[in-house]
C-alpha positions in Angstrom: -37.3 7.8 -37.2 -34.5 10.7 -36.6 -31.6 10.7 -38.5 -29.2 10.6 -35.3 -29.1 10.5 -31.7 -27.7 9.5 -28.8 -28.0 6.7 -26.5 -27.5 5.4 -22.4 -28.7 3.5 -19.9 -29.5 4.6 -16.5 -31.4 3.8 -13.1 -32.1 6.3 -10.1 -28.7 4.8 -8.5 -26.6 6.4 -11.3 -28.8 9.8 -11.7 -25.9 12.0 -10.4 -24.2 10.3 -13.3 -26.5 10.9 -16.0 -26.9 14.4 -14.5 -23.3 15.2 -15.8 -23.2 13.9 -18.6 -26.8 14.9 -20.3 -25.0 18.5 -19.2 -21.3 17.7 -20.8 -23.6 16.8 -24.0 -25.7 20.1 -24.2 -22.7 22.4 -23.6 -20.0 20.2 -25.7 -21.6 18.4 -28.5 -24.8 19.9 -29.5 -28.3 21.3 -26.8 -30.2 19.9 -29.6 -29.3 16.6 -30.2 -32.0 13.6 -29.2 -30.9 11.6 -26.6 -32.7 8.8 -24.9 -32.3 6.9 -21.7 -32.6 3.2 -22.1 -33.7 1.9 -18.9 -31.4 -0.1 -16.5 -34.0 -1.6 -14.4 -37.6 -0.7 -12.7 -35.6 2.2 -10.6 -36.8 5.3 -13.1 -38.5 8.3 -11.1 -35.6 10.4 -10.8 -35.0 9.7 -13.9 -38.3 10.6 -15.1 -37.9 13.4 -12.8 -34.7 14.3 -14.9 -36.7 13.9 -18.9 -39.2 16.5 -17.3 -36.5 18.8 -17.1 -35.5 18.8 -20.6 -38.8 17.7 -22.1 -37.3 19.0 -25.7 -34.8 16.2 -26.4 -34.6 13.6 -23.8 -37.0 10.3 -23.6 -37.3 7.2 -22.2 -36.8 3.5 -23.9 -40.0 2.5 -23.7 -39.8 -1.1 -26.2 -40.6 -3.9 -24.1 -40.5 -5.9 -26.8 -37.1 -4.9 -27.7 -35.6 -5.1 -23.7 -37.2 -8.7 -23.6 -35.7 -9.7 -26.8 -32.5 -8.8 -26.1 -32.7 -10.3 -21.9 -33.3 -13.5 -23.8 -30.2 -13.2 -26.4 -27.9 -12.6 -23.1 -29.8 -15.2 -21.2 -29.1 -17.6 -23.6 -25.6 -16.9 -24.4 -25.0 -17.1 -20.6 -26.6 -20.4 -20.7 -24.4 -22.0 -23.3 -21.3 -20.5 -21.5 -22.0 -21.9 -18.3 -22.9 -25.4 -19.9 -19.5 -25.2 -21.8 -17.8 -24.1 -18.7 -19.6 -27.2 -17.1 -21.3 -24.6 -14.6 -24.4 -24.9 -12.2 -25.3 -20.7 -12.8 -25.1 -17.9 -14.8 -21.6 -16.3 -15.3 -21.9 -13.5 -12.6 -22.2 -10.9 -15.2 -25.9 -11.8 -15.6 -26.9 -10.2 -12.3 -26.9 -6.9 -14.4 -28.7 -5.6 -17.4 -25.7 -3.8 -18.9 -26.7 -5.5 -22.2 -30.1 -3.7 -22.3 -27.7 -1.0 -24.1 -28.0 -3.1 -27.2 -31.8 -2.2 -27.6 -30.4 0.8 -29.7 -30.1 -1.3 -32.9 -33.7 -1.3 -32.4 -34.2 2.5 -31.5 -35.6 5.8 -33.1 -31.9 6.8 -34.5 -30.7 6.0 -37.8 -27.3 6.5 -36.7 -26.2 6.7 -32.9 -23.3 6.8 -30.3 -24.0 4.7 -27.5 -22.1 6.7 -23.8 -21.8 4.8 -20.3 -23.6 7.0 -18.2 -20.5 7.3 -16.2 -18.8 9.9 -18.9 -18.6 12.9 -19.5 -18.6 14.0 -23.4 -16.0 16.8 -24.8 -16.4 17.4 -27.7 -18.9 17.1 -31.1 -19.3 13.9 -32.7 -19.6 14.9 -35.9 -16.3 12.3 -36.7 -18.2 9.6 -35.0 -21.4 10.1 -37.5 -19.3 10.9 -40.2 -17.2 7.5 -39.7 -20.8 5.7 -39.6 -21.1 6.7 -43.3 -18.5 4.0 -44.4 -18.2 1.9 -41.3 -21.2 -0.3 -39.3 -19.3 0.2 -36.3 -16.9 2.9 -34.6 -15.2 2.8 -31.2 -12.4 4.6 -29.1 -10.6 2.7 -26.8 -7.7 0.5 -26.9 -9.1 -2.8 -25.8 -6.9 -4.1 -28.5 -3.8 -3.3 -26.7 -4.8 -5.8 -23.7 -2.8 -9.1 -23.5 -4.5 -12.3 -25.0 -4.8 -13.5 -21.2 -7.0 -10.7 -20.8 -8.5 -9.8 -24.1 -12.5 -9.9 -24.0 -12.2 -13.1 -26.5 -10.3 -16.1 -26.8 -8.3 -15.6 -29.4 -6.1 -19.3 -29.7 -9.3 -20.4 -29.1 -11.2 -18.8 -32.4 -7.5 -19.3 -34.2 -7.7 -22.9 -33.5 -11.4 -22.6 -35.8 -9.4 -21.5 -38.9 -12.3 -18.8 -39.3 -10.3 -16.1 -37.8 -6.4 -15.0 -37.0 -5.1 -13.4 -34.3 -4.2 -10.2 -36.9 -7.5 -10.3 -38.1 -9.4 -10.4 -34.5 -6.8 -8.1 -32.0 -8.0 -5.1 -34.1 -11.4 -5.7 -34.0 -11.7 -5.8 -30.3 -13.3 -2.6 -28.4 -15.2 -2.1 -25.2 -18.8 -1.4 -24.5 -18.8 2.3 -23.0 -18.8 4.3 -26.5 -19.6 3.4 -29.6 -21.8 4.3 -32.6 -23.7 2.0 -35.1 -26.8 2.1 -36.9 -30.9 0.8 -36.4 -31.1 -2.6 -38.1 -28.2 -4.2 -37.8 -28.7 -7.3 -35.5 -32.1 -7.6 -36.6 -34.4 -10.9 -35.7 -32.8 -13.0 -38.1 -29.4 -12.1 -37.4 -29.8 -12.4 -33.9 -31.3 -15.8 -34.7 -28.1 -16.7 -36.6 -25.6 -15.6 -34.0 -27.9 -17.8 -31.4 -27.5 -21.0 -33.4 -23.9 -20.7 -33.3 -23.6 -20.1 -29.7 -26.0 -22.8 -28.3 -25.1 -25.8 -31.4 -21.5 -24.8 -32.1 -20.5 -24.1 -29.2 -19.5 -20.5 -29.5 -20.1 -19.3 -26.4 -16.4 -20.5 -25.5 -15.3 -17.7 -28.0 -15.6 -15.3 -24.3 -12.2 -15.1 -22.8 -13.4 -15.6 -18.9 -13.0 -17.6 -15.9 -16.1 -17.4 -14.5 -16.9 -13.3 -15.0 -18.0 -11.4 -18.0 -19.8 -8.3 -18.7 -21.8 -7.2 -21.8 -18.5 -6.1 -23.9 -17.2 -9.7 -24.0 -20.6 -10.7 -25.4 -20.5 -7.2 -27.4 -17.2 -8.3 -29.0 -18.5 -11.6 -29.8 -21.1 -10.3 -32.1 -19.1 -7.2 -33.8 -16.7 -10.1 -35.2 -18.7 -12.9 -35.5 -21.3 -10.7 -37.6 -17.9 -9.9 -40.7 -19.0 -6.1 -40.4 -16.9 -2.9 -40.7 -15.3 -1.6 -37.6 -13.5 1.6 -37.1 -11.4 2.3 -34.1 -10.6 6.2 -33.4 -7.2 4.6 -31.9 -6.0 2.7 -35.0 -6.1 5.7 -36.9 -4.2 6.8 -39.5 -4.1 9.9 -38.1 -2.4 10.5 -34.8 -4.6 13.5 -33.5 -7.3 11.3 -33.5 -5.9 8.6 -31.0 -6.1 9.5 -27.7 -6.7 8.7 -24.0 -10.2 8.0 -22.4 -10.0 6.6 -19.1 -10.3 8.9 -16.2 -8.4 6.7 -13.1 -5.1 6.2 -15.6 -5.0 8.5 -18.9 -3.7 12.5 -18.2 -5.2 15.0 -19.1 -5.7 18.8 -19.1 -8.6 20.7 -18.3 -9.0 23.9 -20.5 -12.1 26.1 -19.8 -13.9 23.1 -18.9 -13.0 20.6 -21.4 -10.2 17.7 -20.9 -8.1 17.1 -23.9 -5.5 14.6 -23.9 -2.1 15.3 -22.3 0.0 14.8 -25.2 0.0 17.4 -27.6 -3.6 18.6 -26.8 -5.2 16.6 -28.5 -9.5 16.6 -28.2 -11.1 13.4 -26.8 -14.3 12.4 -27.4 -14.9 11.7 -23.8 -13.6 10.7 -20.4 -14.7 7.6 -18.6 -15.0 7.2 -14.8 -14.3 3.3 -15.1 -13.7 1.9 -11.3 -15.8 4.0 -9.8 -18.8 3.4 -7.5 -22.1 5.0 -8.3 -21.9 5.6 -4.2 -18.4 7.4 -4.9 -20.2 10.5 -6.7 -23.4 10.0 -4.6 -20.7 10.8 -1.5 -18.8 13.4 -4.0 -22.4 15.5 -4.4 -22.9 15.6 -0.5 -19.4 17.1 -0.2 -17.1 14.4 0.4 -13.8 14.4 -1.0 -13.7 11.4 -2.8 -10.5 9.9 -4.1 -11.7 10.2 -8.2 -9.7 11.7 -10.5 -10.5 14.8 -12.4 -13.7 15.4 -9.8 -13.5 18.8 -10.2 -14.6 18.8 -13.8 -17.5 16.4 -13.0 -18.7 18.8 -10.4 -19.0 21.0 -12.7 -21.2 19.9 -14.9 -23.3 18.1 -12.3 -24.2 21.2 -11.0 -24.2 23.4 -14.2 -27.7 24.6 -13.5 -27.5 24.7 -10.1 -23.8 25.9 -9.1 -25.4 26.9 -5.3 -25.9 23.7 -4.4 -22.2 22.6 -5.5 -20.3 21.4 -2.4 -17.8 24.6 -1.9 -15.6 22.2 0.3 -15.1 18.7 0.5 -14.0 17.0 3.4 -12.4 13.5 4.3 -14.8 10.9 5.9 -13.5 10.6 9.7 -12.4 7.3 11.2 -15.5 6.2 12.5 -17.2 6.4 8.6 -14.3 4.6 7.3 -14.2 1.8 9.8 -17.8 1.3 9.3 -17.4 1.1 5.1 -14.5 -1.4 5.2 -16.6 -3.2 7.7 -19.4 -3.4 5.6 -17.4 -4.6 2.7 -15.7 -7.3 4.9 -19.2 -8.4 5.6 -20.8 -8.4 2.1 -17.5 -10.4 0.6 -18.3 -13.4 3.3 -21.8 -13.3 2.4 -21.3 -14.1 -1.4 
């Protein structure tokens, strides 16, 4: 086992992603540090491809036992929510595997931070680890600032239980995209635990959806539901450490290649392209000028090794392409 390490999950269809951010990593946290890819789905040889490349510190999840383990665990929880919800299917979350990320708790790092592979990191994480010293859990976002109509949990609902308040819960809630915990923590018999109360208590409910979930609702579930320490970067003490994250609706400014947060300067740990197709930096690479924020930054590091094949201009899509796009997402919307 390593002491520390870092974590994502990719496929072939985000590659251009993880491209960018294995590079932001090198160059702005540490070259050395392990990093490995958990697997999205089957869709791997460009990413396998990509481990060649940087055979020192990169790998690939390879734990069956671990994916299946936690498939089931998400399978189930959909289950109970869709029996609760009085549902014929799955919530339509389930199509995904974006809970595969949890297979780090079962991982080669002691201690990890977990990045979408739609980020770009900017800066060390030595807070992150250090945090992980004192806390089982440490995120950066402000989740906890969302309404209660559209918090990831239910909170009159887990009020109503008498377990929990709404004080105790709105600062425990976080997202998925970054975080760091440590192996071991939701181990068999935890998970075994946290299973009982979703399927014979009824605790899948505890989701705050109408019909659509993604893996942080059932992410937030277990953080509270398990009474462990949390720490969140934006709930600090300390105002330097709270910051922006989001790419389509935080400012920021780009110094020498590395985005820090529009008010007073301040450092971010890293910047999120939430919203944003996989197809929209696929289009980006080939040279088309894509309506994403801070682009220019992610073209750099996507094509840090290889700044001749960077697009040198990027140009609209004409009519024709655009027609033929809106068309096509016309079409798939009737066909659901």
């Amino acid at each position: 086992m390593k002491d520390f390490g870092i974590y994502t999950l990719a496929n072939d269809v985000v590659c251009d992603q993880l491209i960018a951010l294995l590079n932001s990593i090198r160059v702005n946290v540490d070259p050395n540090i392990p990093i490995c890819i958990i697997p999205f789905d089957d869709r791997l040889d460009r990413i396998k491809e990509e481990i060649s490349l940087r055979p020192d510190n990169v790998t690939l999840f390879e734990d069956k036992t671990s994916i299946d383990r936690w498939e089931k665990f998400a399978c189930d929880f959909a289950n109970s929510y869709s029996q609760i919800q009085r549902k014929q299917s799955h919530p339509r979350w389930y199509k995904g595997k974006l809970h595969r990320k949890f297979v780090a708790f079962n991982g080669p790092f002691e201690r990890f931070i977990f990045f979408d592979a739609d980020s770009l990191a900017m800066k060390p994480c030595e807070d992150v680890f250090d945090k992980l010293k004192t806390y089982d859990f440490v995120f950066d976002d402000w989740e906890h600032a969302k309404s209660t109509n559209n918090a990831a949990l239910n909170i009159p609902l887990i009020e109503s239980t008498g377990m929990f308040t709404e004080s105790e819960i709105r600062p425990k809630l976080h997202c998925s995209s970054f975080w760091g915990s440590k192996r071991g923590i939701f181990n068999t018999e935890e998970l075994a635990l946290l299973e009982q109360y979703i399927t014979t208590q009824g605790e899948g409910a505890w989701v705050n959806s109408q019909g659509w979930w993604d893996d942080a609702f059932l992410f937030n579930y277990m953080t509270l539901r398990s009474g462990r320490s949390l720490f969140n970067f934006t709930l600090s003490p300390n105002g330097q450490e709270r910051t922006g994250n989001c790419a389509n609706s935080d400012p920021f400014v780009n110094v020498d290649q590395v985005l820090y947060n529009k008010d007073q300067l301040k450092t971010i740990h890293r910047i999120h392209y939430m919203g944003y197709s996989s197809n929209d930096f696929t289009r980006l690479c080939k040279g088309e000028d894509v309506d994403i924020r801070y682009k220019d930054i992610w073209l750099y590091y996507r094509f840090l090794d290889y700044s001749e094949q960077r697009p040198s201009i990027l140009k609209s899509p004409n009519f024709l392409t655009k027609a033929k796009r809106i068309f096509q997402k016309i079409t798939k919307k009737v066909l659901k």
